[in-house]
N, C-alpha and C positions, 0 to 999 in steps of 0.2 A: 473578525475579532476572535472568534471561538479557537481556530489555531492557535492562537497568542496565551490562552491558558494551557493550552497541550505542550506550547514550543516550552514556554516557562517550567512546566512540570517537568520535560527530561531533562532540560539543564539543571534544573536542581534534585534529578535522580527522587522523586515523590508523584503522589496521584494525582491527577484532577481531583478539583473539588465535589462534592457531591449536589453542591447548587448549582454548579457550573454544566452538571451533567443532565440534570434535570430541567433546567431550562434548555438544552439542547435538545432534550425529549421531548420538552410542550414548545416549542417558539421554531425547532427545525425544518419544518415542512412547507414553513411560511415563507423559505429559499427554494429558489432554482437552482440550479448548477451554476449556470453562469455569475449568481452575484457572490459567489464563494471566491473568484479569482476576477475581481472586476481590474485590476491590476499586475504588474509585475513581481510588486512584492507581496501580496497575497500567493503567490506563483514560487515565490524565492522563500517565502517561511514557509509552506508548503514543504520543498526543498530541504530544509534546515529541520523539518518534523523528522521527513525521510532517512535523514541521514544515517549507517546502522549504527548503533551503540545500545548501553542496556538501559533494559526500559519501552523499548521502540514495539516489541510486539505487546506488552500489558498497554502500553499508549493505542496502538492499534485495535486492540482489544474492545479497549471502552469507547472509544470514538465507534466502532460498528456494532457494538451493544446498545449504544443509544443513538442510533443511526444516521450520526453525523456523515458518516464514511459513504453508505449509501445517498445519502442527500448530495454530499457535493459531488460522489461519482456514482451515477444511478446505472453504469455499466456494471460494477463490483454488484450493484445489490439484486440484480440479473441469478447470483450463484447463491444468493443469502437461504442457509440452512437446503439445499440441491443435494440430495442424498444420490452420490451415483455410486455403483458396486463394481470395483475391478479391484487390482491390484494394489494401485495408488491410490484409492481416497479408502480410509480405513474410516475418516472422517467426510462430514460434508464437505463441500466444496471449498464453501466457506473458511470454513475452519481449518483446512488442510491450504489454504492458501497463506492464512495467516501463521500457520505453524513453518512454514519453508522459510518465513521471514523471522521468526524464533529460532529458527536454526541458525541463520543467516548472523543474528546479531551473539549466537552464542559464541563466534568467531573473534566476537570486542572482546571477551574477556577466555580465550582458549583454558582448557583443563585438560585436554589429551595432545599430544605428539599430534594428531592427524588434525585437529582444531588449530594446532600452532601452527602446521602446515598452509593450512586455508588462512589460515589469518593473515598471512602474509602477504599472500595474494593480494586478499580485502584491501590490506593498508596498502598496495599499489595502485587502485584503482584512482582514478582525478575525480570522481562522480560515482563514488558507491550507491547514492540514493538514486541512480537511474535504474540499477540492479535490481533495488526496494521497488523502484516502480513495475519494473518487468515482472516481479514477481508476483504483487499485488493484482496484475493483469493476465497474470500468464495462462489462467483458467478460465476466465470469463466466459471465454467460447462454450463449453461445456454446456452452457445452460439451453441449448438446438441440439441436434443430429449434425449439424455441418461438420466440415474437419475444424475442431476446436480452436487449433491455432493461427489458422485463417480468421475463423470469425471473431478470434481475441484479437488478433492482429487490428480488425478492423474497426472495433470500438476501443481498445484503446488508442488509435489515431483520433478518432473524433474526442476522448477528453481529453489527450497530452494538447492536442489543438485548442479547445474552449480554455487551458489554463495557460497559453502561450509560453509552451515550450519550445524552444529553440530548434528547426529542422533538424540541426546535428542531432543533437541530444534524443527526439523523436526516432530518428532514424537507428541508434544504437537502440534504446527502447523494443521498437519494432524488427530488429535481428532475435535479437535474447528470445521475444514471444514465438516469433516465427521460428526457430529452431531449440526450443526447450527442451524440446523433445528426442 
């Protein structure tokens, strides 16, 4: 049910409530993963959270601020606050995962020539929230010494699985992670 304040918040372009957040603070731990998508359509509003448009990374935001986001995906919370130093993360992991997807959605509403360019792209895609997904995933690995995108590759298999995703859909998922890079 907790998705259903998030879904409702970006259709109507405004925040979660702040009771809404805080019981997710005290009552979320009290879930598994798996009772987050005991269905399809837990799986398909999921989906419909994912979708990009504005709003999607501030929704993102407070869902893994009050660690909803970790709860129902305890692969994501693997990178929560992972300070690694290279090039790429100027931020933690964390945060520099959720920023690609703030990029990602600044495409719904372009301001530059090169934004209009990708945007158009975007609006080609049949399934841009699998993109949301890939990206949400796409660092995971980072949190070992493995080759990252292998080992992202292979936990995000086991959650697009616990929330019954479609082999297709899994499969595009699992390209984007494994060659991000």
């Amino acid at each position: 049910m907790w998705l259903s304040a998030f879904e409702a918040a970006l259709d109507r372009n405004c925040g979660v409530s702040e009771k809404v957040v805080t019981c997710i603070e005290r009552h979320g731990e009290r879930y598994s993963p798996e009772r987050f998508f005991p269905t399809n359509n837990e799986r398909d509003r999921l989906l419909r959270v994912l979708r990009p448009r504005t709003g999607l990374y501030a929704m993102l935001s407070t869902m893994h601020d009050s660690g909803l986001l970790g709860r129902m995906f305890p692969e994501f919370q693997k990178i929560y606050c992972l300070v690694i130093r290279d090039f790429y993360h100027k931020y933690t992991v964390d945060e520099h995962t959720l920023l690609t997807i703030r990029n990602l959605e600044s495409l719904c509403e372009p301001t530059t020539q090169s934004q209009q360019r990708f945007s158009g792209l975007l609006k080609e895609l049949h399934n841009p929230e699998l993109l949301v997904l890939a990206l949400l995933f796409h660092d995971v690995g980072k949190w070992t010494n493995k080759n990252h995108s292998e080992e992202g590759v292979r936990m995000a298999l086991v959650a697009l699985r616990r929330i019954g995703l479609p082999e297709s859909d899994i499969g595009s998922v699992e390209f984007l992670i494994r060659h991000h890079l």
